[in-house]
Residue frames as qw, qx, qy, qz and C-alpha x, y, z in Angstrom:
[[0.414, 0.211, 0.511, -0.723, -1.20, -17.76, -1.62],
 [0.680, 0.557, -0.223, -0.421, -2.62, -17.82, -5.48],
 [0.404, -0.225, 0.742, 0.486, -0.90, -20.93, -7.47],
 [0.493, 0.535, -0.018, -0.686, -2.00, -20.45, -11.29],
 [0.435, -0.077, 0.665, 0.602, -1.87, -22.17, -14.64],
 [0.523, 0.614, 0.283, -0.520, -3.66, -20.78, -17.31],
 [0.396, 0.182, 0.605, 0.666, -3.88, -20.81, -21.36],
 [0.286, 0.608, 0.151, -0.724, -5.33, -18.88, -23.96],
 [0.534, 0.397, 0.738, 0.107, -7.63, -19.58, -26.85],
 [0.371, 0.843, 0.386, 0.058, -8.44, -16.01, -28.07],
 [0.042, 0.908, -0.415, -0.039, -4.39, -14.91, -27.54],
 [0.967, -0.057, -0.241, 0.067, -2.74, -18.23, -27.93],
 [0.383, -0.735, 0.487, 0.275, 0.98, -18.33, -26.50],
 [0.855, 0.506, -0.112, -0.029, 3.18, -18.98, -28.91],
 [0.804, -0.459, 0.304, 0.226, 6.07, -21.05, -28.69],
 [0.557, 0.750, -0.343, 0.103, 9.28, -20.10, -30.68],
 [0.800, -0.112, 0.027, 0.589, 12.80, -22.26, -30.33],
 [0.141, -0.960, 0.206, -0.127, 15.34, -20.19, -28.92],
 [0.470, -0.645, 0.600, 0.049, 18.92, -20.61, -28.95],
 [0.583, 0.241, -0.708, -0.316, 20.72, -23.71, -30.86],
 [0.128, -0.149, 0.919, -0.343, 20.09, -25.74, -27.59],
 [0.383, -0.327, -0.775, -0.380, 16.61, -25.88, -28.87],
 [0.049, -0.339, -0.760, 0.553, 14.91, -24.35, -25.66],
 [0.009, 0.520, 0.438, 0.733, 11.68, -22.87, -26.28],
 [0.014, -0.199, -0.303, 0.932, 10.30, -19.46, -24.77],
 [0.212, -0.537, -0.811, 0.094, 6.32, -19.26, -23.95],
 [0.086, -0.242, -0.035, -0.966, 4.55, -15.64, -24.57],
 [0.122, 0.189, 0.653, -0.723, 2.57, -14.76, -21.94],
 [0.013, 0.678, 0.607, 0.415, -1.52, -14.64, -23.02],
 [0.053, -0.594, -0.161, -0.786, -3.25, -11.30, -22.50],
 [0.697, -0.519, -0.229, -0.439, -4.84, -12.66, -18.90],
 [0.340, 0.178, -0.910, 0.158, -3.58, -14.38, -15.72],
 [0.648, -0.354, -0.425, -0.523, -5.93, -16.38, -13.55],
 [0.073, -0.172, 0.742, -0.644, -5.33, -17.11, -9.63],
 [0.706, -0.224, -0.382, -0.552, -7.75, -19.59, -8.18],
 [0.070, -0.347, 0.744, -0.567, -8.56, -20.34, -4.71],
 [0.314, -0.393, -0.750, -0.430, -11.36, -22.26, -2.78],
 [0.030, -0.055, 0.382, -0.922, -13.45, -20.35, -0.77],
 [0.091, -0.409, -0.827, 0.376, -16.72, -20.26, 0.86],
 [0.054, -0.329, -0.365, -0.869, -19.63, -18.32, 0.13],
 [0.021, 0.161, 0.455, -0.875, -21.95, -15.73, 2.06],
 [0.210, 0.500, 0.698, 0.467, -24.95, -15.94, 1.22],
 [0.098, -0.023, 0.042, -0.994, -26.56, -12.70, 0.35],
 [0.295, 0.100, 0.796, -0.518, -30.11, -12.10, 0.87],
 [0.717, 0.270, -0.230, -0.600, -31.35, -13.19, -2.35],
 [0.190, -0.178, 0.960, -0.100, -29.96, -16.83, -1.31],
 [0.806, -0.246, -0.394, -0.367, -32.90, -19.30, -2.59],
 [0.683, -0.491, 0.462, -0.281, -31.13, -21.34, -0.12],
 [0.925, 0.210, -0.251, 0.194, -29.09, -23.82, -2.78],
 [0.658, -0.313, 0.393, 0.561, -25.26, -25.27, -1.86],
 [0.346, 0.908, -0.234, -0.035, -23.05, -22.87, -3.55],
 [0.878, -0.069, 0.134, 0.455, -19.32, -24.36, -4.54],
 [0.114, -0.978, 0.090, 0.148, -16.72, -21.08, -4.73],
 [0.746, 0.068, 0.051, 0.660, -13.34, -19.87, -6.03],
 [0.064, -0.802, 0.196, 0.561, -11.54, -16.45, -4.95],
 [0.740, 0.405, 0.246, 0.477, -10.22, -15.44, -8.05],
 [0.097, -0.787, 0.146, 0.591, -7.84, -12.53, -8.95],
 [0.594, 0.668, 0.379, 0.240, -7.96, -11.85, -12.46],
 [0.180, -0.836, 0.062, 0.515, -5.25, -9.69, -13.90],
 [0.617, 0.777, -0.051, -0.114, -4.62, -7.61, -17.26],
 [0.567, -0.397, 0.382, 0.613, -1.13, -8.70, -18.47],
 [0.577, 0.523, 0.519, 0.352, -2.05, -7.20, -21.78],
 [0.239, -0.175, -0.095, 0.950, -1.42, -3.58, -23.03],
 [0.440, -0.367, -0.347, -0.743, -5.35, -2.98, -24.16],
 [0.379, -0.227, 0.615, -0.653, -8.05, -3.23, -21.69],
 [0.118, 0.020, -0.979, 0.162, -9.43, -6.31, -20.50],
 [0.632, -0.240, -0.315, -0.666, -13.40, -6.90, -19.92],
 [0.152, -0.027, -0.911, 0.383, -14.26, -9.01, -16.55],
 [0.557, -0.266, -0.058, -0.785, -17.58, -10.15, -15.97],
 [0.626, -0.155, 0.729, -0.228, -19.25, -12.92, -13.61],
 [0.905, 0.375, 0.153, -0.132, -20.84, -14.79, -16.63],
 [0.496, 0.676, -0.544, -0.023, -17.29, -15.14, -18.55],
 [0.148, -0.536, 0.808, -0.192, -16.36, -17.51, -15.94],
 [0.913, -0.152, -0.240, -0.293, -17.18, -21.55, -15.63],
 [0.275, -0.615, 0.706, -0.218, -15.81, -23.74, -13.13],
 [0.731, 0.234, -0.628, -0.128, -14.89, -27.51, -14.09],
 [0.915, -0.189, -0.017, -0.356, -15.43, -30.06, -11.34],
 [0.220, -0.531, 0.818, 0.017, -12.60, -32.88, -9.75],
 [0.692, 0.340, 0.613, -0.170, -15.55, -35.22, -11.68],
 [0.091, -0.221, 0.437, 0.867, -14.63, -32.85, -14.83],
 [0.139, 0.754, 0.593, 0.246, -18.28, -31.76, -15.33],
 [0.047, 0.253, 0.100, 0.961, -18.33, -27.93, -16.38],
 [0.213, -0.635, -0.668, 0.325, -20.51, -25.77, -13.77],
 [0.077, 0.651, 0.353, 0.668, -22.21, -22.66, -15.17],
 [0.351, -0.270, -0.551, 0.708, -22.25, -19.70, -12.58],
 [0.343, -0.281, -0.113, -0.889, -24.92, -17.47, -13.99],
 [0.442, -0.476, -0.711, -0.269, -27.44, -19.80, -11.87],
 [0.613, -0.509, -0.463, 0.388, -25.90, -18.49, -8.92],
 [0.113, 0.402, -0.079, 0.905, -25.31, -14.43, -9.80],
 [0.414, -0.524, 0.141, -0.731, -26.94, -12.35, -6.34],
 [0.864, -0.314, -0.395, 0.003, -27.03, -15.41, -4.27],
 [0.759, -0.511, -0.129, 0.383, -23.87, -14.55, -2.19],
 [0.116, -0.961, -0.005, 0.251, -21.75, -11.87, -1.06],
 [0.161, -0.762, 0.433, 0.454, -18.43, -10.68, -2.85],
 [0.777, 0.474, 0.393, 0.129, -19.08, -11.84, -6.35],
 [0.378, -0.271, 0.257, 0.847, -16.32, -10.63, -8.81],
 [0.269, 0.641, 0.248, -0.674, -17.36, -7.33, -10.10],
 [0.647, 0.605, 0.421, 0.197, -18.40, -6.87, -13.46],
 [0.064, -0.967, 0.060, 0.238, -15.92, -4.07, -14.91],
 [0.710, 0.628, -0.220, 0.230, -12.71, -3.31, -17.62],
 [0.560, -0.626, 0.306, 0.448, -9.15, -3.16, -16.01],
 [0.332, 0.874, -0.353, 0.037, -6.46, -1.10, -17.80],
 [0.835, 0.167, -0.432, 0.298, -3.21, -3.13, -18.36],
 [0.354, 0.182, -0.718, 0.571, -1.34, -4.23, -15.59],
 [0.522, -0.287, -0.132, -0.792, -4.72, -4.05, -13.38],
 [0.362, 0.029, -0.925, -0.111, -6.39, -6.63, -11.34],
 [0.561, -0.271, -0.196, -0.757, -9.57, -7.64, -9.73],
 [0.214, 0.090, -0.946, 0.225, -10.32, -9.81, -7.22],
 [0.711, -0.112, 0.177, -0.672, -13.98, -11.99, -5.98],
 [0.579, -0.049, 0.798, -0.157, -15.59, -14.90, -5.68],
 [0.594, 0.142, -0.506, -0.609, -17.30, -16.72, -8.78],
 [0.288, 0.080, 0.931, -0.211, -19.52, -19.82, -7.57],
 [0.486, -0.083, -0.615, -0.616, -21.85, -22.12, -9.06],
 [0.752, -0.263, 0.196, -0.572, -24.83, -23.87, -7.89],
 [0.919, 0.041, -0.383, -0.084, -24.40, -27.28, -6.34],
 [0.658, -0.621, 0.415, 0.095, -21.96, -29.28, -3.26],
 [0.931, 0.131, 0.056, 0.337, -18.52, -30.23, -5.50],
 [0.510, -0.434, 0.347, 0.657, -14.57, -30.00, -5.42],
 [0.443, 0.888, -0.099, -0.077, -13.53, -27.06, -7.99],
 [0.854, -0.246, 0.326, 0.322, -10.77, -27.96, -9.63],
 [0.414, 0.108, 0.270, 0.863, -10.16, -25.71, -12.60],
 [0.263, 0.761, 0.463, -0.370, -11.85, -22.72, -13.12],
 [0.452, 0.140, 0.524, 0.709, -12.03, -20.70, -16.83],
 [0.196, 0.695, 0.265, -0.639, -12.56, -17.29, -18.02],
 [0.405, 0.419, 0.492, 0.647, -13.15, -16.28, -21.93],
 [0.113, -0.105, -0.249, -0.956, -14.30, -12.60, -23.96],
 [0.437, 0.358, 0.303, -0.768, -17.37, -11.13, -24.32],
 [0.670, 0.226, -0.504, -0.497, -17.49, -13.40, -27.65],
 [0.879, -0.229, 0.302, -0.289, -16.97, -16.60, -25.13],
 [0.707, 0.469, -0.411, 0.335, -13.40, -17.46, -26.64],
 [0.848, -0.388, -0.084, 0.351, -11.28, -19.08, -23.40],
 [0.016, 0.823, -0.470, 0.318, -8.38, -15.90, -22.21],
 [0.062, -0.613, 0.675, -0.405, -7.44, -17.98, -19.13],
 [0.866, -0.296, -0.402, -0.035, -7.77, -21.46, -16.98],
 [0.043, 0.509, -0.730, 0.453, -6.02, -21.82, -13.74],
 [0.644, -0.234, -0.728, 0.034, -6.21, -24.78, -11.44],
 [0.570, -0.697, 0.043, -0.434, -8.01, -24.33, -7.72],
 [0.491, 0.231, -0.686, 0.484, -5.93, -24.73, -4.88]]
């Protein structure tokens, strides 16, 4: 349903050679990131702008909790311009909630920005605004 990819900036993975065949093994980051595209409701603070959407499901693979808010998220364009979704917070129904998940946890909403384009990656960071996760929109 979900297809993901993601990195991490403020848990990097870290790649270590394994074996003598030289294969190397890829530590999970602290986050993973599911990203869908989806349609938005508007709620009845709508101004009435075009809203562009992604379900996300956002889940703790870490063993500390995990902070999820709408502002941590930005959503990057098939143009690759970066689209800021605080313009659009109360505009439309099932926004992802603002709230901590205990490891192994997960959370699931919309996050849209203002405007009519193809999402194509979307990216979450901390509460300092250091990149946890990216996954590409299917």
């Amino acid at each position: 349903m979900f297809a993901s990819a993601w990195t991490s900036q403020a848990a990097p993975a870290q790649a270590q050679p394994h074996g003598a065949a030289g294969a190397v093994v890829v530590k999970p980051g602290p986050v993973k990131l599911d990203a869908k595209r989806a349609q938005a409701q508007d709620s009845v603070l709508n101004t009435g702008t075009p809203l562009s959407c992604v379900r996300v499901t956002v889940t703790n693979q870490s063993g500390d909790d995990v902070d999820v808010n709408p502002l941590y998220f930005s959503i990057t364009d098939t143009g690759n311009t970066k689209h800021d979704p605080g313009s659009a917070l109360g505009e439309y129904d099932g926004e992802i909630a603002a709230t901590t998940l205990a490891p192994h946890e997960n959370v699931k909403g919309l996050v849209c920005a203002e405007g009519h384009f193809q999402p194509k990656v979307v990216a979450m960071t901390d509460a300092l605004f250091s990149e946890i996760a990216r996954a590409n929109v299917h």
